[in-house]
C-alpha positions as CSV (number, residue, x, y, z in Angstrom):
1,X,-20.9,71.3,-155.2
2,X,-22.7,68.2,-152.8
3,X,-26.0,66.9,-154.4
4,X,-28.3,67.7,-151.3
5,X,-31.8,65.9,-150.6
6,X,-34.2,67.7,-148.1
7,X,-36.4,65.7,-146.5
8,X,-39.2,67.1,-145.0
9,X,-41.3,65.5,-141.8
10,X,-43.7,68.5,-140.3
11,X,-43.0,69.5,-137.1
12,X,-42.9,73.2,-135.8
13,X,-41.0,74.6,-138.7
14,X,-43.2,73.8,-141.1
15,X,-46.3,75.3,-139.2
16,X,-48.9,77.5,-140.2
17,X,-51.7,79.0,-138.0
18,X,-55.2,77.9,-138.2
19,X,-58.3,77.2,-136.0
20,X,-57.3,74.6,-134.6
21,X,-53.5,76.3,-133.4
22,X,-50.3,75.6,-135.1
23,X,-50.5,72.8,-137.8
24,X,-47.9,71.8,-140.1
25,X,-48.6,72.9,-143.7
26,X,-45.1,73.9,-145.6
27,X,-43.7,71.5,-148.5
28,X,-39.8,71.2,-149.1
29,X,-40.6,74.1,-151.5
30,X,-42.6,76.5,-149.4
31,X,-39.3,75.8,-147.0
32,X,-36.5,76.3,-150.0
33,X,-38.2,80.0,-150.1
34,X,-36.4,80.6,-146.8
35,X,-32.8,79.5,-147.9
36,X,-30.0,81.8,-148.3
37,X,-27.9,79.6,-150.3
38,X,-30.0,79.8,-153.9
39,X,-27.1,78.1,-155.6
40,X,-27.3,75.2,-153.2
41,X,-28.4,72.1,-155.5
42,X,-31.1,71.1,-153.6
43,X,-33.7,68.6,-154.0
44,X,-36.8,67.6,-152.2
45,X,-38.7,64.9,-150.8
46,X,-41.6,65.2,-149.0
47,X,-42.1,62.7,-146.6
48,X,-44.5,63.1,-143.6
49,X,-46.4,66.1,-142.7
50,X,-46.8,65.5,-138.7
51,X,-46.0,66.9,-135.1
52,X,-43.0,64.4,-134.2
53,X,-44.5,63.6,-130.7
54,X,-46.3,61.1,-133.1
55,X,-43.3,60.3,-135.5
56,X,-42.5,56.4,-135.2
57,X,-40.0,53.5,-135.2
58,X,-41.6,52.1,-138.7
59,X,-41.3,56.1,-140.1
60,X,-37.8,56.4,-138.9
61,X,-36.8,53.4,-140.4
62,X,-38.0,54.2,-143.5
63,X,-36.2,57.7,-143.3
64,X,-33.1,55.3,-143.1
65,X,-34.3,53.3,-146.0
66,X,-34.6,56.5,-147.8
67,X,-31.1,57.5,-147.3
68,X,-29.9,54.1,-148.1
69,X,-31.7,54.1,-151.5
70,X,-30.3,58.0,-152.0
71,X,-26.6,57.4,-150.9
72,X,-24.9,56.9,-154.5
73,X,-27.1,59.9,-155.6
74,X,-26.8,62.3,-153.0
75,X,-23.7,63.9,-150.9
76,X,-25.6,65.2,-148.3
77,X,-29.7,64.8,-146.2
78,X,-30.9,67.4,-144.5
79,X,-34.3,66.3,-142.6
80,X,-36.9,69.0,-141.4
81,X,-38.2,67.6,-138.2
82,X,-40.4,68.9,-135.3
83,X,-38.2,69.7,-131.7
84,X,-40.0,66.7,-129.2
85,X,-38.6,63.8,-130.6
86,X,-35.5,65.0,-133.1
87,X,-32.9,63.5,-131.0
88,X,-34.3,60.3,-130.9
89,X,-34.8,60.5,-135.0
90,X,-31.2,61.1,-134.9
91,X,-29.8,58.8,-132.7
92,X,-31.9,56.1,-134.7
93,X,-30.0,56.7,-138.1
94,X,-27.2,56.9,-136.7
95,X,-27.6,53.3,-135.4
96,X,-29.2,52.4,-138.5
97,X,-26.1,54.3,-140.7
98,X,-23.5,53.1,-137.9
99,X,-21.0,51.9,-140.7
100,X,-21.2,54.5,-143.1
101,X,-19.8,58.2,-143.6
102,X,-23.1,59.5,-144.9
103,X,-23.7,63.3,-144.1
104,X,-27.5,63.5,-142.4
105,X,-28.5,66.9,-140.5
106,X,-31.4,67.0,-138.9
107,X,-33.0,70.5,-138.2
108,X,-36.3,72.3,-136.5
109,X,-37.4,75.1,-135.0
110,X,-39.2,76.3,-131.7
111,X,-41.1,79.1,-134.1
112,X,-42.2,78.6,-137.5
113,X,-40.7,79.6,-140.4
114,X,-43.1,82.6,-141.1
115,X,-42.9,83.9,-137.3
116,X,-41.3,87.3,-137.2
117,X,-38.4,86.6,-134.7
118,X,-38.1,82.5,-135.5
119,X,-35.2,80.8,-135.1
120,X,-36.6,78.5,-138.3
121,X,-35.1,81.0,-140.7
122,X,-31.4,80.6,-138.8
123,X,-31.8,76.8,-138.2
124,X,-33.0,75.8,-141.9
125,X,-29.5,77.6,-143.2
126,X,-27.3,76.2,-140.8
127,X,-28.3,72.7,-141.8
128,X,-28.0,73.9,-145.5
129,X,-24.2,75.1,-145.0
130,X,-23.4,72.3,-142.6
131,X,-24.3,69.7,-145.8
132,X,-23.1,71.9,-148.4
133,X,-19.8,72.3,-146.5
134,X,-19.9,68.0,-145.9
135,X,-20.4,67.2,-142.3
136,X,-20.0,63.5,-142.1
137,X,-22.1,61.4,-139.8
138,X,-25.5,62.3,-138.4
139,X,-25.9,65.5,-136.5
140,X,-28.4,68.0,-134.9
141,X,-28.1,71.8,-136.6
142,X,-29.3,74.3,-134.1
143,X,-29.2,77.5,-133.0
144,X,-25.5,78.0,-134.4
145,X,-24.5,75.0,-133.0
146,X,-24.0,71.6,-134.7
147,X,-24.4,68.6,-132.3
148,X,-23.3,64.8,-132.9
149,X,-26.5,62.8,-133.2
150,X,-24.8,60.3,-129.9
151,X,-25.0,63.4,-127.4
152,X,-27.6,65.6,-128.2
153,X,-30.7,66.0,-126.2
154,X,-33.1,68.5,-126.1
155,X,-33.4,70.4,-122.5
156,X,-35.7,72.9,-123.2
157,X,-39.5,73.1,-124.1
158,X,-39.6,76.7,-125.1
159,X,-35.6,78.8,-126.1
160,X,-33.9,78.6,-129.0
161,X,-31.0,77.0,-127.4
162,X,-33.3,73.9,-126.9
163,X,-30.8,71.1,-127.4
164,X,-27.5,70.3,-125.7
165,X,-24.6,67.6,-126.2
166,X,-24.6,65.6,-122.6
167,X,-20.5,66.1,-122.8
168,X,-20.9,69.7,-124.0
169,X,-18.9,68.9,-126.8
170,X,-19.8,70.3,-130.1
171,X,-19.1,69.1,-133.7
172,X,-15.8,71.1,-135.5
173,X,-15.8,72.0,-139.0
174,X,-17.1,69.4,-141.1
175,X,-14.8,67.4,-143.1
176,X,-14.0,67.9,-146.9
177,X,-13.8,64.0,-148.0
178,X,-16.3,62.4,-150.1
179,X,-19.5,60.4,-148.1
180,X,-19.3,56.8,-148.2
181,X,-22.3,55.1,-150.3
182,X,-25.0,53.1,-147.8
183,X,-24.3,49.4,-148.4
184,X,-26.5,48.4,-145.9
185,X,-28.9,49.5,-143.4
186,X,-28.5,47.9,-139.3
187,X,-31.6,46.7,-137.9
188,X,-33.1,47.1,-134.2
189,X,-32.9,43.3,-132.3
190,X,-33.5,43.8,-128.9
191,X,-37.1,45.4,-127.2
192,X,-35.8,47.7,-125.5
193,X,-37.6,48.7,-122.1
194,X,-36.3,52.2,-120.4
195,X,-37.2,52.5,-116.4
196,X,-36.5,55.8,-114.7
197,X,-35.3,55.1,-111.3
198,X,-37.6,56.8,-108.5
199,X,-37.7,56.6,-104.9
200,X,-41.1,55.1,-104.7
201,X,-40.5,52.7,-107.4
202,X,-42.0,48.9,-106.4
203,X,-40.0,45.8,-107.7
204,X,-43.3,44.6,-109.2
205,X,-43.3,47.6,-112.1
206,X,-39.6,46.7,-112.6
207,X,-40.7,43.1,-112.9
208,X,-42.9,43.9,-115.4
209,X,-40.7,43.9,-117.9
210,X,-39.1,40.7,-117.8
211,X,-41.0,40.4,-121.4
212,X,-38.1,43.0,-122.8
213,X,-34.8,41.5,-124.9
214,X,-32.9,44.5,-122.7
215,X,-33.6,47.2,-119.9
216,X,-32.0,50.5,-119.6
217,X,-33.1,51.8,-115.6
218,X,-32.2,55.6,-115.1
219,X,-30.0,54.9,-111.6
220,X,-29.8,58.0,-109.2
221,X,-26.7,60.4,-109.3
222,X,-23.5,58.0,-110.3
223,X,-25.3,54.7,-110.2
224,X,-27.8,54.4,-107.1
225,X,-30.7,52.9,-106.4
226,X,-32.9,51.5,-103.2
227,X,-32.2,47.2,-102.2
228,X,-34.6,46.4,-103.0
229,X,-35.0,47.7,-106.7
230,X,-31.7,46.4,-107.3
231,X,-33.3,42.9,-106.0
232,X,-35.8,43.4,-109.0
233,X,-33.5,43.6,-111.7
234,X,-31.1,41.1,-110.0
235,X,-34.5,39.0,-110.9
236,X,-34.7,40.3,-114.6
237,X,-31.2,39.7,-115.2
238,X,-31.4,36.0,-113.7
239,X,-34.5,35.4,-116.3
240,X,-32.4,36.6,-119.4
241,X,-33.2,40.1,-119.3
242,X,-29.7,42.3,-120.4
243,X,-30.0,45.4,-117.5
244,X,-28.2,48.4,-118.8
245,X,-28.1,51.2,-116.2
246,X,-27.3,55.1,-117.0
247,X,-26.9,58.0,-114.7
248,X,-30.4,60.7,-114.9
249,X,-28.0,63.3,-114.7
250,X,-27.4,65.4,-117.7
251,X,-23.9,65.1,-117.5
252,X,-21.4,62.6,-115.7
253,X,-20.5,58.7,-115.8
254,X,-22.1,55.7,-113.8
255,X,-19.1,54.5,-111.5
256,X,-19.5,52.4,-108.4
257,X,-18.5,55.5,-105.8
258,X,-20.6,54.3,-103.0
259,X,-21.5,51.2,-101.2
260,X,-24.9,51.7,-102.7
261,X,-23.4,51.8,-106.1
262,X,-23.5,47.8,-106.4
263,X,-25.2,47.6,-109.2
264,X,-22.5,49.2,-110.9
265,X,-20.6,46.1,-110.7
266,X,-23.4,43.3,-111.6
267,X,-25.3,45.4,-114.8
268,X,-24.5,46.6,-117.7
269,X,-22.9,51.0,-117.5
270,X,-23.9,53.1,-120.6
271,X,-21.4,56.4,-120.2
272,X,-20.6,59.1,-122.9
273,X,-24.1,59.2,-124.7
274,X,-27.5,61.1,-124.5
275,X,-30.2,59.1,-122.9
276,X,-31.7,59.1,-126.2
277,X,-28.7,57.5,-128.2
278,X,-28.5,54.9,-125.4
279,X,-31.9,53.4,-126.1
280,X,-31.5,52.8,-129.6
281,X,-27.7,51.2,-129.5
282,X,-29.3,49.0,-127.4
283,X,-32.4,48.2,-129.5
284,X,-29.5,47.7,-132.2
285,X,-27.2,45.8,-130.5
286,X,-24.5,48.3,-130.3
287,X,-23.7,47.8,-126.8
């Protein structure tokens, strides 16, 4: 049977209600009372106790360091984490884990656990089976779905199906070999700036961050954007700045189509990846 940690960090799941609205308040253990596996050989961790809008870089490393330190003792993480920011959570571990087979599955909910009609109860167990059953890699466990930490992002503010892979490709069953033991952890390198491409968008707030290592910009449909924004990051790029671009749309590659597709050819595509992923593999040097 895998030797499964729980790590808890707040977020929605864990909330109770008080004066001052929905607060997160349950403990790994208060959680455990919702699992349906009670032969699951669980143990816990409390870690953070937050809303994740204000989870970090420094706590998500740490998460990793936690894993790392855990990997020879444990088979399998599961991490309790609020909605807002889980993807990003994810998609930094599994930059950080990027050479390893470790099993991490991150979970949350859109109701808490004690909310008649919550998807928390659901979400929690699926997580549980998914590292009891030895999903390698990191991943996203929601609403009966199991998403690769590299495309997941969430879409949705308020339904249970809140998170969706950017290829629409879903994780199969989860593999029956043994993790492999965290030898060491990859650290971020590059400050990362991300610019989301608008029409209105003056060359001066792209030139602002010549200061960044890299830039991803968030180019119109396959990989458009106006002159003379593409003049601004010709700029950053001749001062040493890496530009990365990536298509806003949810699904779909960056490819020079059009005449005013030129950056295509002069900065750096990012294809097959959530938006999310993408800012992190650059921060660690991935691509």
């Amino acid at each position: 049977m895998n030797r499964i940690l729980l790590i808890t960090t707040g977020g929605t799941l864990a909330c109770t209600p008080t004066p001052r609205g929905l607060v997160p308040t349950l403990k790994g253990r208060d959680i455990l009372e919702y699992s349906r596996y009670p032969d699951a050989d669980i143990s816990v961790l409390d870690f953070r106790l937050i809303d994740s809008s204000v989870m970090t870089d420094d706590d998500r490393a740490r998460l990793a360091d936690i894993i790392a330190e855990n990997s020879r003792k444990y088979d399998a993480f599961i991490i309790t984490h609020g909605t807002d920011s889980m993807a990003y959570t994810a998609a930094y571990l599994d930059c950080a884990l990027q050479h390893t087979a470790t099993s991490v599955i991150l979970t949350g909910a859109q109701l808490p656990l004690p909310q008649e009609g919550t998807d928390a109860v659901d979400n929690l167990n699926l997580a549980i089976k998914t590292a009891m059953e030895g999903a390698r890699g990191v991943c996203l466990a929601v609403y009966h779905r199991i998403l690769p930490a590299k495309t997941a992002t969430k879409t949705q503010t308020e339904g249970f199906t809140a998170f969706e892979c950017v290829d629409g490709v879903y994780m199969q069953a989860p593999t029956a070999d043994r993790p492999t033991p965290v030898t060491g952890l990859l650290k971020p390198v590059n400050k990362t700036g991300l610019i989301y491409i608008t029409p209105n968008l003056d060359r001066q707030t792209i030139e602002s961050y010549r200061h960044c290592d890299c830039v991803l910009a968030l180019v119109l449909g396959a990989g458009g954007m106006p002159k003379h924004q593409e003049a601004a990051f010709d700029r950053l790029k001749a001062g040493g700045v890496k530009v990365y671009i990536k298509s806003q749309c949810l699904q779909g590659r960056v490819e020079a189509l059009y005449e005013a597709h030129s950056g295509v050819g002069k900065f750096i595509p990012v294809n097959d990846c959530s938006v999310d992923w993408a800012v992190y593999a650059i921060m660690f040097g991935l691509i």
